[in-house]
C-alpha positions in Angstrom: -53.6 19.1 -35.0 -54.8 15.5 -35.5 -53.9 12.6 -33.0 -52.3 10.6 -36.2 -49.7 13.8 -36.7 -48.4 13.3 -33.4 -48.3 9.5 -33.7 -46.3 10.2 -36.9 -44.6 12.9 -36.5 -44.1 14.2 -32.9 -43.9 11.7 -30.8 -40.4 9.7 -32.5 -39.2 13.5 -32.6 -39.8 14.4 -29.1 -38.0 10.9 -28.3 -35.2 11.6 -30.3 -34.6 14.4 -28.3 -35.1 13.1 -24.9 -32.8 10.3 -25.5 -30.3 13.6 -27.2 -31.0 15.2 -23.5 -29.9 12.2 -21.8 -26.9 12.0 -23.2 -26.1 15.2 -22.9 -26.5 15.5 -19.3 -24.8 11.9 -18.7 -21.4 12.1 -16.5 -18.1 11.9 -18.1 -16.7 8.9 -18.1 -13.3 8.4 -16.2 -13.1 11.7 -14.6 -12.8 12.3 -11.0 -12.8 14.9 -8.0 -10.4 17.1 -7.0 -10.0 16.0 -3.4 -9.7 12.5 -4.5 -6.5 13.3 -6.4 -4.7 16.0 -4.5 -3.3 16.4 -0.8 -3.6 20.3 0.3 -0.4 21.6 1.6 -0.7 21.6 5.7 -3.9 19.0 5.6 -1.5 15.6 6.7 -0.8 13.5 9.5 2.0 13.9 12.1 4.0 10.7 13.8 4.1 10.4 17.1 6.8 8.2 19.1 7.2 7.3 22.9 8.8 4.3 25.4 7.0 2.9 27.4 6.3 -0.4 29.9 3.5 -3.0 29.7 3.1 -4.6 32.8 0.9 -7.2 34.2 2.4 -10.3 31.7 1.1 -13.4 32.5 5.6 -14.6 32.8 5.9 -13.8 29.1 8.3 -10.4 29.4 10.9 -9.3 28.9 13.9 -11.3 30.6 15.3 -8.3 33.0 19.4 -9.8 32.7 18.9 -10.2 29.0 16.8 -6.3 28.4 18.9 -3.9 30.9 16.5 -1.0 29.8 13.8 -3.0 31.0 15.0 -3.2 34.9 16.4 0.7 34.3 12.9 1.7 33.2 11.2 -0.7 36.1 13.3 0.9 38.9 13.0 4.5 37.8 8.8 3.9 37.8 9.0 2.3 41.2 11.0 5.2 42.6 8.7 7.8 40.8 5.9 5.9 43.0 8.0 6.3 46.0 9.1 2.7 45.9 13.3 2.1 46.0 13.9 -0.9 44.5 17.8 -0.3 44.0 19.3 -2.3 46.7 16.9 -5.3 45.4 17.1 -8.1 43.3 14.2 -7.4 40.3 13.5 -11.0 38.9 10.4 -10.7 37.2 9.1 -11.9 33.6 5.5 -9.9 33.9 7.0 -6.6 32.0 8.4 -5.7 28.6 9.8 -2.6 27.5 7.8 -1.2 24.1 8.0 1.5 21.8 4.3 3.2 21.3 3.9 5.0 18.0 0.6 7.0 16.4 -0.5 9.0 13.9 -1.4 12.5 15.0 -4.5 13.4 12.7 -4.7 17.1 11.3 -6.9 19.7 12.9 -7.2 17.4 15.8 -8.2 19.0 19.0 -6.8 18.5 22.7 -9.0 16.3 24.4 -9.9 13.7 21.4 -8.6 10.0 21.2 -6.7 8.4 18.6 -5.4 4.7 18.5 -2.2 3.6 19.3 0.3 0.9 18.4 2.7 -1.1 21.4 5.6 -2.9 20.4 8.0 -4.9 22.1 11.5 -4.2 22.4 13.6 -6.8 24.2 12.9 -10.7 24.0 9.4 -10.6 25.5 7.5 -13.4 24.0 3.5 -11.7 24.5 2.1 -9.2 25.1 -1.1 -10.9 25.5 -3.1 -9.5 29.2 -0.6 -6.4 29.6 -1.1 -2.8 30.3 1.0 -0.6 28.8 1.3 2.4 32.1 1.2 6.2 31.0 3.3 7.0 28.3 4.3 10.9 26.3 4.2 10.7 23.1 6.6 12.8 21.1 6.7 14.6 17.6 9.6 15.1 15.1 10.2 18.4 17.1 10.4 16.4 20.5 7.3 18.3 21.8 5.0 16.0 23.8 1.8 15.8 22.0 -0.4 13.3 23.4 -0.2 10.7 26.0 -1.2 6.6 25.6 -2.2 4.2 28.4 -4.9 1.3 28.5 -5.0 -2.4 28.1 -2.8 -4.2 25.0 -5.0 -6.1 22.7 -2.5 -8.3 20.4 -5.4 -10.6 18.5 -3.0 -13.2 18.7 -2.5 -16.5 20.4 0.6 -18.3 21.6 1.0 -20.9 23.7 4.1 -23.7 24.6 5.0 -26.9 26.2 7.7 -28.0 28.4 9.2 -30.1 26.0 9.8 -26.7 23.7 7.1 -27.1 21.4 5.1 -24.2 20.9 2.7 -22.8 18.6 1.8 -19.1 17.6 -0.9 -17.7 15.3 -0.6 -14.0 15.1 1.8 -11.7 16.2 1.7 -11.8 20.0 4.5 -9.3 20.6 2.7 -6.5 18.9 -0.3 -4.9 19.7 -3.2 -2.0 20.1 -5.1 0.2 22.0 -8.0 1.4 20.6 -8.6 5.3 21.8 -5.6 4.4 24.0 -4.0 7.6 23.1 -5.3 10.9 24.1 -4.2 14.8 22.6 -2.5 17.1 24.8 -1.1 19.6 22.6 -2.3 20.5 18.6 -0.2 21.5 16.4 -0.9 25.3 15.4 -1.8 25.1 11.9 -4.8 27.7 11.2 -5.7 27.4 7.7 -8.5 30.0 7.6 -5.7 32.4 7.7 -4.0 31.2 4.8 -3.1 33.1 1.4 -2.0 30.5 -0.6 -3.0 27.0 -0.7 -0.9 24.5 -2.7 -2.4 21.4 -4.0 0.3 18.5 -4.3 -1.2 15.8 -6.9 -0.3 12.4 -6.1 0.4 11.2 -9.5 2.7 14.0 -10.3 1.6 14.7 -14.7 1.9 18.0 -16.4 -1.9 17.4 -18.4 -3.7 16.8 -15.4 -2.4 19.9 -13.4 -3.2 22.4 -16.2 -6.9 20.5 -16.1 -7.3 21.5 -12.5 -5.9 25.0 -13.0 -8.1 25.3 -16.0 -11.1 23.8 -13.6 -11.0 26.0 -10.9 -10.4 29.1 -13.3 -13.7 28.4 -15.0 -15.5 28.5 -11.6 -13.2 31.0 -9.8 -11.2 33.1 -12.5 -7.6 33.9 -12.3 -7.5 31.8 -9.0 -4.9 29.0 -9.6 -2.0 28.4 -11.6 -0.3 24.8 -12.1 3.7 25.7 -11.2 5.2 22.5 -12.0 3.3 18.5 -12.9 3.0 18.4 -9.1 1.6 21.6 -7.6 -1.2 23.9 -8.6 -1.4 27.2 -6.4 -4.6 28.6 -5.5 -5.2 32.0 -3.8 -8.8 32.3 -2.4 -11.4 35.4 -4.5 -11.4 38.1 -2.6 -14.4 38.0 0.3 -13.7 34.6 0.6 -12.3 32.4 2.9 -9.9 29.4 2.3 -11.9 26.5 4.0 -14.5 28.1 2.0 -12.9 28.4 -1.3 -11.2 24.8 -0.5 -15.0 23.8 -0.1 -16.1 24.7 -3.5 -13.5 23.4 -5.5 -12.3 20.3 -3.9 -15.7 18.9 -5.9 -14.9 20.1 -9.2 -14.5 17.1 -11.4 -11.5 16.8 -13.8 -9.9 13.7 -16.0 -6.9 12.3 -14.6 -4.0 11.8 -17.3 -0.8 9.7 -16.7 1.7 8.0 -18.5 1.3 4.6 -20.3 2.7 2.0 -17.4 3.4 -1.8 -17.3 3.7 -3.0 -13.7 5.0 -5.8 -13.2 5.1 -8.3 -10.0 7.3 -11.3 -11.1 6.6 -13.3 -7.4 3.0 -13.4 -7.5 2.9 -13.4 -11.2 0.5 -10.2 -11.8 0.3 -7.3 -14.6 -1.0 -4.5 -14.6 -1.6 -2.3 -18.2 -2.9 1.3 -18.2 -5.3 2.3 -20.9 -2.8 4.1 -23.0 -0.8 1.1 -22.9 0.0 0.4 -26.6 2.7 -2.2 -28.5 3.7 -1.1 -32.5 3.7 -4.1 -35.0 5.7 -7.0 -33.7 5.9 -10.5 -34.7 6.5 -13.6 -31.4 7.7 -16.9 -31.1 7.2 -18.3 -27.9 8.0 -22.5 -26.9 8.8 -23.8 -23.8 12.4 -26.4 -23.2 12.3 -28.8 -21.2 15.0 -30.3 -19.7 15.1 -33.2 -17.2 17.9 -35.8 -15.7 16.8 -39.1 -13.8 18.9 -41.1 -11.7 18.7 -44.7 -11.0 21.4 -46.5 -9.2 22.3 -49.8 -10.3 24.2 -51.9 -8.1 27.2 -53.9 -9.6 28.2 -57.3 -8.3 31.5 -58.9 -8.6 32.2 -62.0 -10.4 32.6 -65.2 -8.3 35.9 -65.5 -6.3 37.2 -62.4 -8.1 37.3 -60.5 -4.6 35.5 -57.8 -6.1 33.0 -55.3 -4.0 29.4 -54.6 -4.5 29.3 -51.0 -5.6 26.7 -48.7 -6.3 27.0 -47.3 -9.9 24.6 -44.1 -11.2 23.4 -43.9 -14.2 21.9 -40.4 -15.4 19.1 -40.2 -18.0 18.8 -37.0 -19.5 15.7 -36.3 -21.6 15.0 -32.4 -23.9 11.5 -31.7 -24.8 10.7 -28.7 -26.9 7.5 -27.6 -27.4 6.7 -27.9 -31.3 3.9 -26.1 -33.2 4.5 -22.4 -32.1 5.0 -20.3 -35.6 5.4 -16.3 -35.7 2.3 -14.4 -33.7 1.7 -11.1 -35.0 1.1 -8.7 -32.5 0.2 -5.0 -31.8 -1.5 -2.3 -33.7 -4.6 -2.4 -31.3 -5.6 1.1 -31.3 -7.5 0.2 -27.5 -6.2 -2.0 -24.7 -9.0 -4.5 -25.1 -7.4 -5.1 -28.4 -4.2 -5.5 -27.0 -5.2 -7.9 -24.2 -6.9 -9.7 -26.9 -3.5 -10.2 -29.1 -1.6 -11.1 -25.5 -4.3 -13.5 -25.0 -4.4 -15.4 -28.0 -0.6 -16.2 -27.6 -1.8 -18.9 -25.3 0.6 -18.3 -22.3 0.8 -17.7 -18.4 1.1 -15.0 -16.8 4.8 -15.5 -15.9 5.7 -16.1 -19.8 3.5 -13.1 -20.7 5.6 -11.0 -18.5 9.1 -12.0 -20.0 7.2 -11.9 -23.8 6.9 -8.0 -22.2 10.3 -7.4 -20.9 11.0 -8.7 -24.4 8.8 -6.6 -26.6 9.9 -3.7 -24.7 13.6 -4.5 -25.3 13.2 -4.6 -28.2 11.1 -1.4 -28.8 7.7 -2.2 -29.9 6.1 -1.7 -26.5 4.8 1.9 -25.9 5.0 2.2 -22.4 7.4 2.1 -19.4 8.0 -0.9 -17.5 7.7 -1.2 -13.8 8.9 -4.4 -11.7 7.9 -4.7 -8.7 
């Protein structure tokens, strides 16, 4: 075989095919993993709630005749410590009752740390320098779960003068405690003994749960059926276990499907259009009116020895501008979005008159999509 053959023939075949190959083994576009767009039933965090008291205030508590719970909570403490304080008279600004809250993560062991969040409760102005003492933390079932103490970081400053003036930046009566919470009791829930897992989807569509069923029954037949736009139920192949089985698919890739959605925010002025967005032929006008009244207060003086008074008189001046120039736009047909951003754009308007053109369009049925405000 010749070296001209190959320069000739060959080599633009064998490139034709490599760039073939390369598109063939190129990702789909758009499509993402399972885990990304499910929650698996059990697999969630639990709330936590306790009360608690942050002492060691540098005079910026709680006022203990204005927060009753406060001196209550104080006094029971003391007397816990072996200290009676009932007979006294507390007057003391350095503590504040809070309410501690936390996220109880899933799977998580006794022993391990999680953060926690201290917040005041009576008319404490800081919580800037406190110590919140040991506090239980209880679930929805009013088990104690885990247990929060350590030093209060706010990230906030506050400060005031004697005159009342006072500046804040932050939110000094709120605060942190990084690790300041530590697990007593886990919750129970073994998944490796599990049957049945149910996957929830997060953006609840009929199309995209038959594309996960039909996903992991090409990998692991007959092992999932979608029951309703939300749930998908997978049983694990036999010889398998489910934090295997969960391992396997939760990587499978699959291309999410929704409904066309307009969302609007009419205070900041944003919009947001999904792909499938579309609008059917529509013709606009848009113009903006203008209306604006002056006033300029003469002052009218009396005639000599008519014993008149000087008055003040108002005179209004009202002006109307209307925008002239704006004909008919047609609009819509774009079979893509880019299209139909395109059309939008060449209307010439803001954002805040796009989004009553939209409200508009969709009133009057040309706009293929649902509206969501915000």
């Amino acid at each position: 075989m010749s070296r001209s053959f190959f320069r000739t023939v060959l080599r633009p075949v064998l490139a034709a095919l490599a760039v073939a190959s390369a598109f063939v083994a190129a990702p789909a576009i758009g499509k993402s993993r399972i885990k990304d767009i499910v929650a698996f039933e059990g697999v969630r965090e639990n709330q936590l709630i306790g009360y608690g008291i942050v002492v060691g205030l540098n005079g910026s508590g709680d006022s203990l005749r204005n927060a009753p719970m406060t001196k209550q909570s104080l006094e029971a403490m003391l007397e816990r410590q072996g200290v009676n304080v009932r007979d006294g008279n507390l007057n003391t600004k350095n503590t504040a009752a809070v309410m501690v809250t936390a996220n109880l993560p899933p799977f998580s062991a006794a022993g391990s740390k999680v953060d926690v969040t201290v917040s005041t409760l009576g008319d404490a102005k800081s919580l800037l320098g406190g110590t919140l003492l040991v506090t239980s933390l209880q679930g929805a079932d009013g088990q104690t779960y885990a247990v929060a103490q350590g030093s209060v970081q706010t990230g906030a400053v506050a400060a005031g003068g004697a005159s009342g003036s006072s500046v804040t930046k932050g939110v000094p009566t709120a605060g942190r405690i990084a690790g300041g919470g530590v697990i007593e009791r886990e919750t129970g829930f073994q998944m490796v003994n599990m049957d049945i897992m149910r996957l929830t989807l997060r953006n609840p569509d009929f199309t995209t749960a038959r594309r996960i069923a039909d996903a992991i029954n090409a990998k692991f037949p007959n092992c999932a059926q979608a029951q309703n736009p939300t749930i998908i139920a997978t049983r694990a192949p036999p010889g398998t276990d489910m934090i295997t089985f969960m391992t396997n698919i939760e990587n499978l890739e699959v291309e999410p499907d929704g409904p066309a959605k307009v969302v609007i925010d009419e205070v900041a002025g944003v919009i947001v259009m999904g792909d499938d967005v579309r609008i059917s032929q529509v013709a606009i006008a848009q113009g903006n009116l203008t209306i604006s009244v002056q006033e300029n207060p003469a002052v009218s003086q009396p005639a000599p020895f008519s014993q008149g008074q000087t008055t003040v008189v108002p005179q209004s001046t009202v002006n109307v501008d209307e925008e002239k120039g704006k004909k008919l736009i047609t609009l819509g047909g774009a079979p893509s979005l880019k299209g139909l951003v395109g059309g939008l754009n060449a209307l010439g308007v803001t954002p805040r008159d796009m989004i009553s053109i939209l409200q508009a369009v969709k009133a009057a049925g040309a706009l293929q999509a649902d509206i969501e405000v915000m």
